[in-house]
C-alpha positions in Angstrom: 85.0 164.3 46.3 82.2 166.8 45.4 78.7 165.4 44.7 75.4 166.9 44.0 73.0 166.6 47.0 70.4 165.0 45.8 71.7 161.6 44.2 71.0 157.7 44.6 73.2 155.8 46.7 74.0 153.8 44.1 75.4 156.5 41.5 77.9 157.9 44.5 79.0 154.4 45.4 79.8 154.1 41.9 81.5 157.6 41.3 83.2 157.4 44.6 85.0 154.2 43.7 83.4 152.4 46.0 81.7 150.0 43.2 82.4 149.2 39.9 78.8 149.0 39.0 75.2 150.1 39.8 74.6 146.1 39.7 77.2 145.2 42.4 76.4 148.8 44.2 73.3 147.3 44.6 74.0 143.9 45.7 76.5 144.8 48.2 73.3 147.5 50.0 71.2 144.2 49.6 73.7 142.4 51.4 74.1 144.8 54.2 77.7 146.0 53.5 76.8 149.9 52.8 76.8 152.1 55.8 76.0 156.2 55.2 77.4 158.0 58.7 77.8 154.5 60.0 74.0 153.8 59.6 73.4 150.6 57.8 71.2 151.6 54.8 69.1 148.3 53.2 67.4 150.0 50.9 68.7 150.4 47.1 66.6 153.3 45.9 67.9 155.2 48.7 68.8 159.3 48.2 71.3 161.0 49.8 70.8 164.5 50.3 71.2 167.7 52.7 69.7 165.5 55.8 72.3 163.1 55.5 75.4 165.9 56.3 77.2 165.5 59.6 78.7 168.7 61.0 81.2 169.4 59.2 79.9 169.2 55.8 80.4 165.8 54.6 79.0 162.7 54.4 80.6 159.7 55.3 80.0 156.1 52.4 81.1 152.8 53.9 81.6 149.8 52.1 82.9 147.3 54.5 85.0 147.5 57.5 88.1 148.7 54.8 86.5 151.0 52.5 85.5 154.8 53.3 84.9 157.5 51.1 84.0 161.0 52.5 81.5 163.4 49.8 81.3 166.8 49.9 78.2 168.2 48.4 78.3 171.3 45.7 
């Protein structure tokens, strides 16, 4: 999937499929289920951007033990 760098966690969790919702995007980063590169991330105002790419060009959106999505900035 193809995202712009500069979004809210929330916004890609939701258009990765990852959450129906912004409401249950946030409450499952407020209950410590969201992982960005397998980092936990507790915050729900959080930004993903150009910082956040691993080396080869994507970044990696846990939900879970079960759900992975891999983003791939424009």
């Amino acid at each position: 999937m193809t995202v712009q760098t500069t979004n809210g966690l929330l916004a890609l969790m939701v258009k990765a499929g990852l959450a129906l919702s912004n409401g249950e995007a946030r409450r499952l980063v407020e209950s410590g289920a969201v992982r960005v590169n397998d980092k936990l991330v507790a915050d729900p105002t959080a930004k993903i951007g150009d910082a956040d790419l691993l080396p080869e060009g994507v970044i990696k959106l846990s939900v879970g033990k079960k759900k992975h999505a891999l983003l791939r900035p424009v």
